[in-house]
N, C-alpha and C positions, 0 to 999 in steps of 0.2 A: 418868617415863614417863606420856600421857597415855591414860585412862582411857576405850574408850568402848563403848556398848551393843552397838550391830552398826556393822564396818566392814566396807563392800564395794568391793573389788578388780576394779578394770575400769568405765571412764565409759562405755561404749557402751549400745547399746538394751537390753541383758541388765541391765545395773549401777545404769541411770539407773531403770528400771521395778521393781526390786526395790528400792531406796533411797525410792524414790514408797510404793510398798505398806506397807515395813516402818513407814513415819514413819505413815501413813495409819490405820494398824493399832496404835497407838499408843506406837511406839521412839520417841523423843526426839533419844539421843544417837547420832546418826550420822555417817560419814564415806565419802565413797568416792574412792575412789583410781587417779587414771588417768594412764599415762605421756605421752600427750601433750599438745599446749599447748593442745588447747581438747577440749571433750565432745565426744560421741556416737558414739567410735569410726567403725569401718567404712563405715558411711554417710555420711561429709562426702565421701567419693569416691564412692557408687553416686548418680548425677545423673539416672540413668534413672527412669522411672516406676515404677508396681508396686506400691509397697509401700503397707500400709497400708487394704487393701480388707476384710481382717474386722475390725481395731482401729476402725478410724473409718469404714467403710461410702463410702471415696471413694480415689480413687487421688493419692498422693505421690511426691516423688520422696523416695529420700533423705535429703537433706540437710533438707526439708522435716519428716519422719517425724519425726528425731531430733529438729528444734527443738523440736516436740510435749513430747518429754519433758525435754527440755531448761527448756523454760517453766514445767514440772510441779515440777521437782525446785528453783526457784529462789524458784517461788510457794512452795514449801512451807517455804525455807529450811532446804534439808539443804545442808552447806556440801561442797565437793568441793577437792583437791588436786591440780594441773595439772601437769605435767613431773616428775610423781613416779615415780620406778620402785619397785615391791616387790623385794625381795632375795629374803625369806621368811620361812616360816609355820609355825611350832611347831604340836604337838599340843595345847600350850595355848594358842594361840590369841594369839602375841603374831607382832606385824608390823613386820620391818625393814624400812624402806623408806628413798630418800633425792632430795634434790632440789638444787637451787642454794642455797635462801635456809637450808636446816634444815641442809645437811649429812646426814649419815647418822642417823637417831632411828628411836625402837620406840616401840609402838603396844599396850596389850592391848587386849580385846573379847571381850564373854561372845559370841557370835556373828561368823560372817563368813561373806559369801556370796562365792562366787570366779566371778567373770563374765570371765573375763582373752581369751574368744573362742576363734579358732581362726589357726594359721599354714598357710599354703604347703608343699607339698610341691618340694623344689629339684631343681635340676637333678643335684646329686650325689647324693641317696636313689634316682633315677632310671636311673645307670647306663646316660646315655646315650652311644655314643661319637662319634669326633669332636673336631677340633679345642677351644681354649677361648675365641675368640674372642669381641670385644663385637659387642650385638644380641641376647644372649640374655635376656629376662626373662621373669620369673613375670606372670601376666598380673595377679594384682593391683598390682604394682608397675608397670606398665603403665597402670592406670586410673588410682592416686594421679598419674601423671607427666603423663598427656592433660587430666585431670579437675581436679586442683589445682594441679599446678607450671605447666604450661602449655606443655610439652614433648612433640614427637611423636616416641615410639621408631626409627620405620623409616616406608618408603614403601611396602617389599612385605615381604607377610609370613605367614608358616605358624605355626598355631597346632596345638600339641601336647595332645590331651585336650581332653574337651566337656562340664568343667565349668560350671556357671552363669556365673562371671564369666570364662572364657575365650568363651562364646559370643557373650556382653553388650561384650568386647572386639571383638568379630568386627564388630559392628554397626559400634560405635563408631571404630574406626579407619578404614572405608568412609566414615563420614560426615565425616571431619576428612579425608578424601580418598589414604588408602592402598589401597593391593589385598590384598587378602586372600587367597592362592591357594589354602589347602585347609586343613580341619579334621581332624588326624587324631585317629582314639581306639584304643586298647587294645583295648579290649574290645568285644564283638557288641553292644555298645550304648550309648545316649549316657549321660551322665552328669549332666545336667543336664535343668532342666523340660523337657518339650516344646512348650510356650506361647515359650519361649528358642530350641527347634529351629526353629519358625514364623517366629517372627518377625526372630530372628539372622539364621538362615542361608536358609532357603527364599526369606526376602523381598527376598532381595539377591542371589541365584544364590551361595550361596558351597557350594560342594562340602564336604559331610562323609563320612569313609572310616572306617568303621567295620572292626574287626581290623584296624588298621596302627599303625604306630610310628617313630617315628625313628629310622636306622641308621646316618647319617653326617650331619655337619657339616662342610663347608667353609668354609676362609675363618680366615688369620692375623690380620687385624688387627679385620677385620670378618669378618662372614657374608658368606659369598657365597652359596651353596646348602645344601640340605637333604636330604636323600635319606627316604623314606620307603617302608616298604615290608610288604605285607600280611604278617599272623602264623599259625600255626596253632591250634589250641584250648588249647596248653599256651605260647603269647604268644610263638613263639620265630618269628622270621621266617622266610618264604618264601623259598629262594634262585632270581630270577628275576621276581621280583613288585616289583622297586625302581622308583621313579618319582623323577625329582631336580628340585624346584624352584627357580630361582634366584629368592634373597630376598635379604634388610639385616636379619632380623628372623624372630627365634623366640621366640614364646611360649608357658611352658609353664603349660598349665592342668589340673595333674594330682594333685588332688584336697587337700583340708584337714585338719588334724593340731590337734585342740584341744591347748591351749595350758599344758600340766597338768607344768610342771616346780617350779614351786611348790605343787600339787598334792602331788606326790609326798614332798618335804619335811617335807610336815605330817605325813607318815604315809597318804594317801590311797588306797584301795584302787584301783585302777584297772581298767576293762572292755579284755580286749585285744583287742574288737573293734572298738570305737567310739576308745580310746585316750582315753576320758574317764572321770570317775567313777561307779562302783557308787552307782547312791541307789535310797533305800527312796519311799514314798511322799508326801513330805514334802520331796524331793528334798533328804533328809539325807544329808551322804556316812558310809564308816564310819567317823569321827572326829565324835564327838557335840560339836553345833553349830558345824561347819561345813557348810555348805550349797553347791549346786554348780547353775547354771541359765545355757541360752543356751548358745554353740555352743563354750564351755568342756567342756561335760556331752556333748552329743554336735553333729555337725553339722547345722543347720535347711535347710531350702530355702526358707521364709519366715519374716521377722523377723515377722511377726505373731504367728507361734507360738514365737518368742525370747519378746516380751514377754508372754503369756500362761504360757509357763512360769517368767520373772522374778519378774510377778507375785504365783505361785504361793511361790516361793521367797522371798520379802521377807513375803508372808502369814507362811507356815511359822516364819521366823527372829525375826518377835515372837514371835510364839505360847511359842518356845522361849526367849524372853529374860524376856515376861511370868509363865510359866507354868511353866517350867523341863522337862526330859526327860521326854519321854514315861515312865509305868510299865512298860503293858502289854507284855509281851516277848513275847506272839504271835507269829509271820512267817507270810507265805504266799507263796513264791519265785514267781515270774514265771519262764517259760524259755521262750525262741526258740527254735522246730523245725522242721523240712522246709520250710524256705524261709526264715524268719524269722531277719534276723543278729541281732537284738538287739532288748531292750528297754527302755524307760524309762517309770517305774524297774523296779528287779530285783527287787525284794521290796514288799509290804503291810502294814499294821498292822493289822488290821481294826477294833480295836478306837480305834482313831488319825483315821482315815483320812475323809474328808469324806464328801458323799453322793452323787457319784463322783468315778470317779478318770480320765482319760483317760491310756490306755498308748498311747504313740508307737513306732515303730519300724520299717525300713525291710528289701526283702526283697533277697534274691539274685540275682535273676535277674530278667524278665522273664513275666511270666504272665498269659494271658486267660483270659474265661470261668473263673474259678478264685473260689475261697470262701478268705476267711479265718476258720478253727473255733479257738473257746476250747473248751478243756478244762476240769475237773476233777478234778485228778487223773485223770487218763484219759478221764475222761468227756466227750465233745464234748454243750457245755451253748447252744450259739449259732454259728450258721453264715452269714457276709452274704458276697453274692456282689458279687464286683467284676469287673468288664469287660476292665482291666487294671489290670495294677500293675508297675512297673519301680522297679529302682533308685534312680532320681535322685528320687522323690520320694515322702515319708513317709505313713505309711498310719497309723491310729490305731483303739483300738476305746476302747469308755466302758464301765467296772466298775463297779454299782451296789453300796451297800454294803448295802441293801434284801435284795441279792440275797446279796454273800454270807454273810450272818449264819444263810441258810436252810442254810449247809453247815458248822457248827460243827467240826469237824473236818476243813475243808480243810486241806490241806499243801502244794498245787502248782497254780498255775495254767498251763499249758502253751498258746501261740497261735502256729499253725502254715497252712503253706495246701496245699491239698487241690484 
């Protein structure tokens, strides 16, 4: 069995930026581990622009982003494993994985960061009805097919859910010369940036139907039509609100599921709202030194703030390789309330913990003119008003530890909005 310091699981912009950091920060023996035939995950298919505007202060396309770290990770000479799949992840820390040339072989590591990303949500989690005819795809398998194989799904087509990359679909299939006839979503609101509402769909007349859903599918061999049809507040259709599109082509973009079956394996505590792991401030999961960062941990709306928490996580997992586990057993739990689904991470070390900490986490609803307030155990200790805040995109506050050392007896920091 070969022996190694920290091995991280997943080559994309999570896996690549925490392997860069932990080497940087003085790990040596590293390895990371990624199922397909070449780095960078996710972004060898997002071709659009965008990314990259707080990492490096200028706009990238994807596939540009990742080279970035891709270049990072080869100058530094951490060596990576191409067409590897992991199997799994013991609580100590040993990794089955297997490829062509090894065959099936294990792996220890006083450390491992799990960046393994996020999956699609399918058509059958979705419970839609209707025929099963071909024509239907997940819209990221959609972008790999336009973007890299070089294949066009359909000529007209209705797109299910107004996730980011269903809308960045929406664009993109207009410009490769499909019709787009309508964006439906779920829920009273979109799902995705609004800078993606602008510029997807407004910029191109494509209609988005907010509370509708898909209620039939026709079509044996292929799609033929779609039927869509408004819902009420508890999602269940309207009888009389149907609209039926004839299309070749449904794609569903209805929302991402980190990728945490190996996870679990380890013994991994899981958040069952995010469906990713419980981390302390260290982004430690609770299995001491494993580590969890990137849209494994919970889902991002920009990969800037992937590799800023990568980063963070590759910091962390020296630290814990150089210096071994933390002593101090203080906690001060984090808790999402009246609006807040969750937060990252869930708990503080104070006595651990840098000098500050930035808590991510996204709300429930949509909300103006509204304040997000940290508590106190009870006490609202800070109140910043924000204009709006919606779902599809993540809100953050910054914990000084200046500050909480003035409350030696915290037990509960609670951030909610009001």
């Amino acid at each position: 069995m070969e022996n190694y310091d920290l091995i991280v699981i997943g080559g994309g912009p999570a896996g690549l930026a925490a392997a860069a950091a932990a080497r940087e920060n003085g790990v040596e023996n590293i390895l990371v581990l990624e199922r397909d035939k070449e780095p960078g995950g996710i972004l060898n298919q997002c071709i659009h622009n965008g990314f990259g505007l707080h990492t490096f202060q200028e706009e990238l396309t994807g596939p540009e982003y990742a080279a970035r770290f891709i270049e990072k990770v080869e100058k530094l000479d951490i060596p990576y494993l191409l067409n590897t799949m992991v199997m799994d992840i013991t609580e100590d820390k040993i990794v089955t994985a297997m490829n062509r040339e090894k065959g099936m072989f294990q792996l220890s590591a006083k450390a491992i960061i799990l960046a393994m990303g996020c999956r699609e949500r399918s058509r059958g989690a979705l419970n839609i009805p209707g025929y099963r005819p071909a024509g239907i795809f997940s819209a990221g398998t959609a972008q790999r097919l336009v973007n890299m194989e070089g294949y066009m799904p359909g000529k007209e087509v209705v797109i299910l859910g107004s996730g980011d990359i269903g809308l960045i679909m929406a664009r993109r299939l207009t410009l490769e010369g499909a019709k787009v006839k309508v964006v439906a979503e779920l829920m009273p609101y979109s799902g995705g940036l609004k800078r993606n509402i602008v510029q997807c769909l407004n910029d191109f007349d494509i209609p988005l139907k907010l509370s509708h859903t898909v209620v039939d599918i026709d079509g044996k061999d292929r799609v033929k039509s779609v039927t869509i049809a408004e819902v009420d507040a508890d999602g269940k259709p309207i009888p009389g609100t149907e609209e039926s599109y004839c299309c070749d082509t449904l794609l569903l973009s209805c929302g991402l599921i980190p990728e945490n079956e190996l996870s679990k394996n380890a013994g991994v505590a899981l958040n069952p709202v995010t469906s990713g792991p419980i981390v302390n401030d260290a982004l430690e999961t609770s299995v001491e030194g494993i580590f969890a960062c990137g849209n494994v941990l919970h889902v991002h709306d920009l990969v800037d703030y992937v590799t800023e928490e990568a980063s963070n996580a590759g910091r962390h997992a020296a630290a814990y390789i150089l210096k071994g586990a933390a002593t101090d057993t203080r906690r001060i739990s984090i808790t999402p309330a009246d609006g807040v689904r969750y937060t990252v991470p869930s708990c503080i070390r104070p006595g651990h913990m840098e000098e500050t900490l930035t808590v991510r986490f996204r709300v429930g609803a949509i909300y103006k003119n509204s304040s997000i307030v940290t508590c106190f155990d009870g006490e609202p200790v800070n109140r910043r008003r924000r204009p709006v805040m919606a779902p599809g995109e993540m809100e953050s506050i910054v914990l000084e530890r200046k500050t909480l050392e003035k409350y030696p007896d915290l037990k509960e920091i609670t951030i909610r909005i009001e």
